[in-house]
C-alpha positions as CSV (number, residue, x, y, z in Angstrom):
1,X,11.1,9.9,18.7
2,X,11.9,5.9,17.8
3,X,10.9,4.3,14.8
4,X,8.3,2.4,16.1
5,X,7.6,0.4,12.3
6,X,9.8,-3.1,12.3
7,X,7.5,-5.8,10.9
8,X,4.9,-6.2,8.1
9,X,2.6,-6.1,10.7
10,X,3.6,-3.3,12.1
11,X,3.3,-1.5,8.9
12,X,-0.1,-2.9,7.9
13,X,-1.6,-1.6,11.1
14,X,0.3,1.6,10.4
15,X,-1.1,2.3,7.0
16,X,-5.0,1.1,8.6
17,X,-4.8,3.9,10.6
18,X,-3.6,6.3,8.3
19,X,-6.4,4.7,6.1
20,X,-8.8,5.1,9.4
21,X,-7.8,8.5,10.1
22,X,-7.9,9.7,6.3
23,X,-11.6,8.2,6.3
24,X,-12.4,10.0,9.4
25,X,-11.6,13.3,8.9
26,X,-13.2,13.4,5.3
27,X,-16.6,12.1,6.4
28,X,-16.4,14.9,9.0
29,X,-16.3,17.0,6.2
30,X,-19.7,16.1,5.2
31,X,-18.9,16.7,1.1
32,X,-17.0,15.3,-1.5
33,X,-13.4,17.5,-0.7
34,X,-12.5,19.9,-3.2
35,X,-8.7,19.7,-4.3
36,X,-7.4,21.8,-1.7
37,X,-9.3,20.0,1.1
38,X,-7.7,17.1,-0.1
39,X,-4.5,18.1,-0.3
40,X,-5.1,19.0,3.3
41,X,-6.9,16.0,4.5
42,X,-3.5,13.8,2.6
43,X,-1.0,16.0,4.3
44,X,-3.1,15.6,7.6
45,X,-2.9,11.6,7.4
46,X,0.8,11.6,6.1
47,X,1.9,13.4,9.3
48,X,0.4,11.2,11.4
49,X,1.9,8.3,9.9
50,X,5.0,10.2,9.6
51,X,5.0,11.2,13.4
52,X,4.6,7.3,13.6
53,X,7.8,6.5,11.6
54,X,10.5,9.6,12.0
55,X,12.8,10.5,14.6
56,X,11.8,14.2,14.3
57,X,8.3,15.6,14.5
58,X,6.1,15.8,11.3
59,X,3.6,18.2,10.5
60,X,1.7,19.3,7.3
61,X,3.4,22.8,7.2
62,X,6.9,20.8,7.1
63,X,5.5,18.0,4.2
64,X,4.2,21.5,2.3
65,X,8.1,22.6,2.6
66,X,10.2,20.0,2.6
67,X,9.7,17.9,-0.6
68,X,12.4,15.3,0.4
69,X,10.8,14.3,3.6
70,X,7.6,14.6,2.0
71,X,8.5,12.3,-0.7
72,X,9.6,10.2,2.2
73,X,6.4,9.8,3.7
74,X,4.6,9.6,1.1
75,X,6.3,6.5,0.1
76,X,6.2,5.0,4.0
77,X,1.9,5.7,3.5
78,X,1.7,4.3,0.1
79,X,3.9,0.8,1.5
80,X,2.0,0.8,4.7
81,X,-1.4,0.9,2.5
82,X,-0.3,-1.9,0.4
83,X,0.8,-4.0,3.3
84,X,-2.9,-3.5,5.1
85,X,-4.2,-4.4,1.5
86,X,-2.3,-7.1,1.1
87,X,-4.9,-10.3,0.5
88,X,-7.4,-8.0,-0.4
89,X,-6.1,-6.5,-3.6
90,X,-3.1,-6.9,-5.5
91,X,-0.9,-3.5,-5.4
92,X,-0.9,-3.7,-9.2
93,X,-4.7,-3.4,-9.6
94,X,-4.8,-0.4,-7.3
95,X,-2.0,1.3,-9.4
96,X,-4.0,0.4,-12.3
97,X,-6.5,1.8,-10.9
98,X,-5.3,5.5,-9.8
99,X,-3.6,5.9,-13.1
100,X,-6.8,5.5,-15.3
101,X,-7.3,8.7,-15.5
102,X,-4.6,9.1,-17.1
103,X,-4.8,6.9,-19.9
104,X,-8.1,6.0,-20.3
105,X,-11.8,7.2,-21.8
106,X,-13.9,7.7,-19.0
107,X,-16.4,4.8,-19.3
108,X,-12.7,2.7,-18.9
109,X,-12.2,4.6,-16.1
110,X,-15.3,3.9,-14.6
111,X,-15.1,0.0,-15.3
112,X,-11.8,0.0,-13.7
113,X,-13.2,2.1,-10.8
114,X,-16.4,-0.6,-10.7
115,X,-14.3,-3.9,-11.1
116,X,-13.2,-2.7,-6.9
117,X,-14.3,-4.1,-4.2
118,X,-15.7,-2.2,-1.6
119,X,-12.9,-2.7,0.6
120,X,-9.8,-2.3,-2.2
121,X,-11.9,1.1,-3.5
122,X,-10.9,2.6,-0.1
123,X,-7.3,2.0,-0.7
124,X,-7.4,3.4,-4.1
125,X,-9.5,6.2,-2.6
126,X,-6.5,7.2,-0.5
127,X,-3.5,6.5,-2.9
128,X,-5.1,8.7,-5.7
129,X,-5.4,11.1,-2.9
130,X,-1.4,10.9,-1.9
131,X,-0.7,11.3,-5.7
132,X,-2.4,13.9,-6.6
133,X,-1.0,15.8,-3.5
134,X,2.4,14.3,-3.8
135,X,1.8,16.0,-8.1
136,X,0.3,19.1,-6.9
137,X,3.1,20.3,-3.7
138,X,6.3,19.1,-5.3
139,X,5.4,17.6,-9.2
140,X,5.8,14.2,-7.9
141,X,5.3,11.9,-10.6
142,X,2.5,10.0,-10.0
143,X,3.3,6.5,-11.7
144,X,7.0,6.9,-10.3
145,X,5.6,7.4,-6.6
146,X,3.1,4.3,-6.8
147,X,5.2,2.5,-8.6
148,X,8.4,3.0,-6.0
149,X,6.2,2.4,-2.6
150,X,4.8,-0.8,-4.3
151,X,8.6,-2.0,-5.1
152,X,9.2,-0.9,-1.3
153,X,6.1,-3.4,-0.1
154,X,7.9,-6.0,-2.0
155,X,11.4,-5.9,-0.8
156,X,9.8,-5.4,3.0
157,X,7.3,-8.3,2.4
158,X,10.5,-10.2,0.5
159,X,13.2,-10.0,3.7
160,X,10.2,-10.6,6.5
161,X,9.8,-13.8,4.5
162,X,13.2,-14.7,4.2
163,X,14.1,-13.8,7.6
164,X,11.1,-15.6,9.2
165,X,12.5,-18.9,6.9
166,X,16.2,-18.7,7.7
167,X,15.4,-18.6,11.5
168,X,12.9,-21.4,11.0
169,X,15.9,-23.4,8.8
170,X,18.3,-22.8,11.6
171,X,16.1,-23.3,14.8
172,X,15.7,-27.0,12.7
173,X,19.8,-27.3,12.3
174,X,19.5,-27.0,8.4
């Protein structure tokens, strides 16, 4: 399988889906998921995405075993979701966001939780969801994983940009 991912748009409509199919499969859960149900429902929308973006077949069984490659796709989810968000929310407020917990009294944690929109809360949703899995199956640090797939969004957003500018300076002979 090809890498089908090359642009920023490619990758925002990559990370909606995963966003879409994470969403999907939770409501058809019809509960709040327990940990392991999340862990599940992360690993499920990870090797989709993955399946999207690696030359050999992903599956949850392989992300369970293979921390590298899970680390891997984690971090092509967490970009992708940050590229879909981009306009919406600032990748700095969802990381914020997901690491509350760990720093904060709960009635912070709620305010930080509140201060969402609607539309940003379902990206935090998600990535709080990756991190706790990515903790749980291979004591992923949490911070260093958000913090590495927002660095990722940057340099990707950062080169599209320059790229689409130097072609633009020498289709005008600059």
């Amino acid at each position: 399988m090809e890498a089908t991912v090359t642009t920023n748009q490619d990758r925002a409509r990559e990370g909606r889906i995963a966003l879409e199919y994470y969403e999907k499969a939770r409501t058809a859960l019809g509960h709040t998921p327990d940990r392991q149900e999340e862990t599940e429902l992360v690993l499920a929308a990870a090797a989709h995405i993955g399946n999207q973006q690696q030359e050999l077949p992903v599956t949850a069984a392989i992300l369970r075993a293979d921390r590298d490659l899970a680390v891997t796709v984690f971090l092509d989810l967490i970009s992708n979701l940050f590229h879909t968000a981009d306009g919406i929310v600032p990748p700095r407020m969802l990381i914020d966001t997901v690491l509350a917990e760990e720093t904060m009294t709960p009635a912070d944690v709620t305010y930080t939780w509140a201060r969402l929109s609607p539309e940003a809360h379902r990206y935090a949703v998600l990535l709080a969801a990756v991190g706790q899995t990515a903790a749980a199956l291979h004591d992923v640090y949490v911070q260093d994983l958000l913090e590495e797939g927002r660095a990722v969004f940057e340099d990707e957003a950062e080169e599209e940009r320059y790229r689409q500018v130097s072609t633009a300076a020498a289709a005008s002979g600059s």
